[in-house]
C-alpha positions as CSV (number, residue, x, y, z in Angstrom):
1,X,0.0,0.0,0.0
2,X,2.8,2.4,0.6
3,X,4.6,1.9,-2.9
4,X,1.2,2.0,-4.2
5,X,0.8,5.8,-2.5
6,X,4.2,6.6,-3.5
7,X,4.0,6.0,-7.0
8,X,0.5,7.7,-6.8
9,X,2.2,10.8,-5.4
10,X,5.1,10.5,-7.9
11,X,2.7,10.6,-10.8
12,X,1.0,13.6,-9.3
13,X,4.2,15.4,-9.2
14,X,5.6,14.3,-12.3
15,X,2.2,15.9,-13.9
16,X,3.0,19.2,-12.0
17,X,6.7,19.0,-13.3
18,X,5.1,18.7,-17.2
19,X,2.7,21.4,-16.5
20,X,4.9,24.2,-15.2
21,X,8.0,23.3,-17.7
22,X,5.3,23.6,-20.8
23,X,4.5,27.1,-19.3
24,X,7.6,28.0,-19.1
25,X,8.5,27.2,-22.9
26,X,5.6,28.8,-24.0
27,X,6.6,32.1,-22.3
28,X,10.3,31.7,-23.5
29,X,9.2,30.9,-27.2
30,X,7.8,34.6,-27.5
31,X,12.0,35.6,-27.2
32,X,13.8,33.0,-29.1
33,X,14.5,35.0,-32.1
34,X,16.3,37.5,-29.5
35,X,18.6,34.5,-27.7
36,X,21.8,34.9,-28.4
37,X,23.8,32.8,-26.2
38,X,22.7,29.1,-25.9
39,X,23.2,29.1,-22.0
40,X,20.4,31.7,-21.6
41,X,18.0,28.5,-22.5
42,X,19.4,26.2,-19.7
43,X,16.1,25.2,-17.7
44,X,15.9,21.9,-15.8
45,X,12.4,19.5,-16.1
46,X,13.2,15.9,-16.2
47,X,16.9,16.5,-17.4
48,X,19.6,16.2,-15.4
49,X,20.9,19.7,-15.8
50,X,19.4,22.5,-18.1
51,X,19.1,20.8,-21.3
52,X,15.6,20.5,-21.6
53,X,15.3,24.4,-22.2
54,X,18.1,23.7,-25.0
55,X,16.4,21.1,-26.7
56,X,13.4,23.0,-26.6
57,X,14.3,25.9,-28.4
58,X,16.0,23.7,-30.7
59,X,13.3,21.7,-31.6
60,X,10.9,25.0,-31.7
61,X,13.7,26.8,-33.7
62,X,13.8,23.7,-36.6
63,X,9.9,23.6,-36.6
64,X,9.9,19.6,-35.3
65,X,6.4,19.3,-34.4
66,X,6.7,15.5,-33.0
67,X,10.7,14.8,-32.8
68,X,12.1,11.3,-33.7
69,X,14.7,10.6,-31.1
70,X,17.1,7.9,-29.5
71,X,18.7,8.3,-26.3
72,X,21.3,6.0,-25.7
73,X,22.0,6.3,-21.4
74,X,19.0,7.2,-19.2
75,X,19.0,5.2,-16.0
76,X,15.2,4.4,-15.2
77,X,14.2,7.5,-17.0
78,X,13.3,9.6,-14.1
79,X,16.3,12.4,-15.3
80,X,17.3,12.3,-19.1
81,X,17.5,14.6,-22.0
82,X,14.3,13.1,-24.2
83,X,11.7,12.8,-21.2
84,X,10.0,15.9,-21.5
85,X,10.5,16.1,-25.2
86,X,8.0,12.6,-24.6
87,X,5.8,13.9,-22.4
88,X,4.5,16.6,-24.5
89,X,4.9,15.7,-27.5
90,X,3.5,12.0,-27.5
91,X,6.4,11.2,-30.5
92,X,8.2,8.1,-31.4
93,X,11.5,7.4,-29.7
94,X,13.9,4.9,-28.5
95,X,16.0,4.8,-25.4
96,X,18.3,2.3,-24.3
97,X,20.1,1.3,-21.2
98,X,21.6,-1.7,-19.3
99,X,20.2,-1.8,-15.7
100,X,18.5,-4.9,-15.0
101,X,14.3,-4.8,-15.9
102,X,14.9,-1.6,-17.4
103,X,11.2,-1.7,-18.8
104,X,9.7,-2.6,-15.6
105,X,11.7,0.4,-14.5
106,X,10.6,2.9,-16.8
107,X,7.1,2.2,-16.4
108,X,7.2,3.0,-13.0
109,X,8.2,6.4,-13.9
110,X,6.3,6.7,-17.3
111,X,3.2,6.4,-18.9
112,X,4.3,4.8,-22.1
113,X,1.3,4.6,-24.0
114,X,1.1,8.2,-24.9
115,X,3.7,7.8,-27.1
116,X,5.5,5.3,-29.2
117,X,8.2,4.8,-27.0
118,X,10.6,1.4,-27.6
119,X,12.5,0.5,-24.7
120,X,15.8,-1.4,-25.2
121,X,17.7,-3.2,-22.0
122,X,21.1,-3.7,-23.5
123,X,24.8,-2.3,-23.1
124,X,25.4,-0.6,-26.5
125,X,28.8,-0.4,-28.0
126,X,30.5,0.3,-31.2
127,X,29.8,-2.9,-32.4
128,X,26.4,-3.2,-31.9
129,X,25.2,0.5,-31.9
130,X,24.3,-0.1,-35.9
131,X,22.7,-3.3,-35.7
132,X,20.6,-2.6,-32.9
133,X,19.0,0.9,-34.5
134,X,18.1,-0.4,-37.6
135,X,16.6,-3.4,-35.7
136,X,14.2,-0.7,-34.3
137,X,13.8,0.8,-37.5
138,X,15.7,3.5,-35.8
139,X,18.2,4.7,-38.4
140,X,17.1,6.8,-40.2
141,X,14.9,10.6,-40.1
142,X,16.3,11.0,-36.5
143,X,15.8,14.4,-35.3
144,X,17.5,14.3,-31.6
145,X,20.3,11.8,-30.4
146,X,21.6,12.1,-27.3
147,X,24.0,9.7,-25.4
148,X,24.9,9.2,-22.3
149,X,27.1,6.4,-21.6
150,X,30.5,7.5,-19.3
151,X,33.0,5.5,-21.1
152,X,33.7,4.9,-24.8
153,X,31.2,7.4,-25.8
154,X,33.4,8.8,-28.3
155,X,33.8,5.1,-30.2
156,X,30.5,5.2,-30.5
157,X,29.6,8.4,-31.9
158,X,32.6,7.4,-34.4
159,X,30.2,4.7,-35.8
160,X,27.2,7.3,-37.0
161,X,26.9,7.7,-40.4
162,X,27.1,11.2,-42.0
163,X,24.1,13.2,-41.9
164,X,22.5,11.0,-39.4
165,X,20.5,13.5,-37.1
166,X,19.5,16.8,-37.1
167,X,20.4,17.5,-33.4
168,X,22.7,15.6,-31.4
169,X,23.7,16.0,-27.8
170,X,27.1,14.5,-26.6
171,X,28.4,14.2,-22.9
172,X,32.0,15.0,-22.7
173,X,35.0,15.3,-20.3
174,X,35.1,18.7,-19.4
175,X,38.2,17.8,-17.2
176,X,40.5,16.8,-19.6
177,X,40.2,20.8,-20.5
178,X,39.7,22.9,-23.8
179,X,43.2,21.7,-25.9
180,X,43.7,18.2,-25.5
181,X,41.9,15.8,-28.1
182,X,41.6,12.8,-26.5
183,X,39.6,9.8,-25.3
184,X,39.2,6.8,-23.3
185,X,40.5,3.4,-25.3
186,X,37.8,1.3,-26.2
187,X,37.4,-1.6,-24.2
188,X,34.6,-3.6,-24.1
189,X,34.2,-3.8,-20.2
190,X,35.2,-0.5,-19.6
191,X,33.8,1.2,-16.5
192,X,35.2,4.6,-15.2
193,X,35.2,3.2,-11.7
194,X,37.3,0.5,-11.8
195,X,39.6,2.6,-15.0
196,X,41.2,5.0,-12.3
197,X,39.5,4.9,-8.8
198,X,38.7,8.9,-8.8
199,X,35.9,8.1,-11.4
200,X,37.3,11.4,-13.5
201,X,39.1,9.5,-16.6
202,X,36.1,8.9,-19.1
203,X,34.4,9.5,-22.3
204,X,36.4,12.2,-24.4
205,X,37.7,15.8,-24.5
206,X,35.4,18.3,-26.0
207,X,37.4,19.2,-28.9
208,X,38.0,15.2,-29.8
209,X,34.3,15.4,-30.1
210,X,33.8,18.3,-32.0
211,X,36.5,17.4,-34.6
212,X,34.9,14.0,-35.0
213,X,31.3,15.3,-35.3
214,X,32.3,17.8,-38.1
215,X,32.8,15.2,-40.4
216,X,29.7,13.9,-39.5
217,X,28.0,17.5,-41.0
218,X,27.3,18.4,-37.5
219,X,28.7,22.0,-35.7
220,X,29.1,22.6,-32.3
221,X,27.0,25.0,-31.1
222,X,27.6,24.9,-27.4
223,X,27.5,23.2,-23.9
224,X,25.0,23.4,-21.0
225,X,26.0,25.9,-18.1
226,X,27.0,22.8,-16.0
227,X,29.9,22.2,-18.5
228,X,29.4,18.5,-19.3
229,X,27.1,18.1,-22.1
230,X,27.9,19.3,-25.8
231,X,25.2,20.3,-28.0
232,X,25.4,20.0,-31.8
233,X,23.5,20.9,-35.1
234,X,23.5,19.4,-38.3
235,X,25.2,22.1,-40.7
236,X,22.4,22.7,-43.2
237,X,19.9,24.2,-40.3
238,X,22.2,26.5,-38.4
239,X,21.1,29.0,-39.9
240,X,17.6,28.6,-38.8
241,X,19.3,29.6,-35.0
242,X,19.3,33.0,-33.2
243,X,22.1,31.9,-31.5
244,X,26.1,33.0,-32.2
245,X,27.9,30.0,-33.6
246,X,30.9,29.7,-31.2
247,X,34.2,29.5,-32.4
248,X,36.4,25.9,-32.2
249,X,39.2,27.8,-31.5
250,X,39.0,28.8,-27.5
251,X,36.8,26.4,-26.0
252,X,38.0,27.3,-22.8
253,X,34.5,28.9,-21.9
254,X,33.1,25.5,-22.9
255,X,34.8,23.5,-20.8
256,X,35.2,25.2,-17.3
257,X,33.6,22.8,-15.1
258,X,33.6,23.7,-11.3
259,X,31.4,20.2,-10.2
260,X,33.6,18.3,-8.3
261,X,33.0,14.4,-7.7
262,X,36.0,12.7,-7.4
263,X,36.5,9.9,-5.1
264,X,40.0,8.1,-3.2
265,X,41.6,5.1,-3.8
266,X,38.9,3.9,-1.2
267,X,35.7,5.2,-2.7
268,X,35.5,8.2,-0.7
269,X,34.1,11.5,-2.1
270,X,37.4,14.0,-1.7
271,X,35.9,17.0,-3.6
272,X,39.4,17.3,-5.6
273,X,39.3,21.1,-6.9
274,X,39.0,20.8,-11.0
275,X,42.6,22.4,-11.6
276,X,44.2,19.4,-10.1
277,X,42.3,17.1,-12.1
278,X,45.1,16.1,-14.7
279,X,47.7,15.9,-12.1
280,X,45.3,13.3,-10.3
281,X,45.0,11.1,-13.3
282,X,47.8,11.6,-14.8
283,X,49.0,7.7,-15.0
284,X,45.9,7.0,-17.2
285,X,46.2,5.6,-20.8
286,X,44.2,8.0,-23.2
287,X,44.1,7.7,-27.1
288,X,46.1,10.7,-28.5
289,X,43.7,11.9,-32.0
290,X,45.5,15.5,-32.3
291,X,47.8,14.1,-35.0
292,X,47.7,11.4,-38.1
293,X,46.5,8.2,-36.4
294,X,45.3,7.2,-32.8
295,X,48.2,6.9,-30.5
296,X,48.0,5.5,-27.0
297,X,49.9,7.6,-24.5
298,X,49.6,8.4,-20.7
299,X,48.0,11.9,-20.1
300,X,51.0,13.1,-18.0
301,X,53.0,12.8,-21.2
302,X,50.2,15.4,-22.4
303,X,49.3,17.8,-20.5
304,X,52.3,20.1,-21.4
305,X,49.7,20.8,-24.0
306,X,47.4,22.3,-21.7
307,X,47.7,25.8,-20.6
């Protein structure tokens, strides 16, 4: 009876939530021809940070009545980057994760038939990231992908054909800083846990990403205010944005992250300031994509590079 009352209030809430984040878009959609700067958007509803108020304009700025998306990396869907984008629209999507009943999971938090929402339990990878989207017929005529995954993210963003969504949003590193172009090796089992016990040494830099995604036809356009999610725009609708397209050269605004979450060698949160993030994982093997070829070097051999 108590789960039941729970989930009862939970439902109530998560109705609330809908209702006053819809208000607020419709109010903000009056100025988005005036916004300039993407980080004037950030607004939280089911996201984890502000990107809902990014997507939104997005979405509004491109005219995508009912948005086609995939999110690869949502936990049981109570915080993620499509959920709102669901909610309001009632569109077709796909999301994917690996924790266990993940169905079960996101019913609890989701009333699924008000959409067309598939629900995949499985650990994507390079490999499989291909196969399994055009399993779901979901490969092509995607308007947002976003993904979330904390570890080879950048292997897998390398498998997307060209032209392959109109908006993509990208988690990055923000604490391997705005010069180095790196990311994690692949490897299969890779968690950022067990890869170097302060949890920091995952996924990629920012400008790995961006140089990999412009050959995909997408241009960076920008990060959230918390510093840890890239957002991207495929090159034939930019100009459909108020916004000022941000130059690749000084990402330095772009990746100034002051969160801190690092951990000790014995799982401990030790709040490690963000300066002294490279010096902390310094011993960790990174692949090296700033010249011809991926090299695999140790980031203390790199962070000369790094002002």
């Amino acid at each position: 009876m108590i789960q039941i009352f729970k989930r009862f209030l939970k439902r109530y809430f998560d109705k609330k939530i809908t209702m006053i984040g819809s208000s607020h878009f419709l109010n903000m959609r009056k100025n988005y021809m005036n916004i300039k700067n993407l980080n004037e958007l950030d607004y939280k509803v089911y996201s984890q940070n502000g990107e809902d108020g990014i997507i939104d304009y997005l979405i509004s700025q491109l005219n995508i009545q009912k948005p086609k998306f995939i999110e690869i990396g949502v936990g049981d869907y109570t915080e993620a980057n499509t959920r709102f984008v669901f909610e309001r629209t009632s569109c077709e999507g796909l999301i994917v994760d690996i924790i266990k009943d993940f169905e079960n999971e996101v019913k609890k938090n989701l009333s699924i038939w008000k959409g067309n929402l598939k629900i995949v339990e499985k650990k994507i990878d390079p490999q499989n990231l291909i196969s399994t989207l055009k399993d779901k017929n979901f490969y092509d005529k995607i308007d947002l992908f976003s993904l979330d995954i904390d570890g080879y993210d950048y292997w897998v963003l390398k498998e997307l054909p060209k032209n392959f969504c109109k908006i993509l949003v990208a988690e990055f590193n923000p604490y391997f800083g705005s010069e180095l172009q790196i990311t994690v090796p692949f490897k299969k089992d890779f968690n950022r846990s067990n890869y170097h016990f302060s949890n920091l040494c995952f996924g990629a830099s920012l400008k790995a990403i961006i140089k990999l995604l412009e050959e995909k036809n997408l241009k960076f356009i920008g990060t959230n205010l918390f510093r840890n999610n890239a957002f991207f725009i495929d090159k034939n609708y930019q100009d459909k944005l108020s916004i000022e397209i941000p130059s690749d050269d000084n990402l330095k605004l772009y990746t100034d992250a002051k969160f801190r979450e690092s951990r000790d060698a014995k799982n401990r949160l030790n709040l490690i300031d963000p300066e002294k993030i490279l010096s902390e994982i310094k011993d960790c093997e990174v692949v090296d994509l700033s010249g011809s070829g991926e090299k695999l070097k140790k980031i203390k051999d790199l962070i000369s590079l790094e002002e």
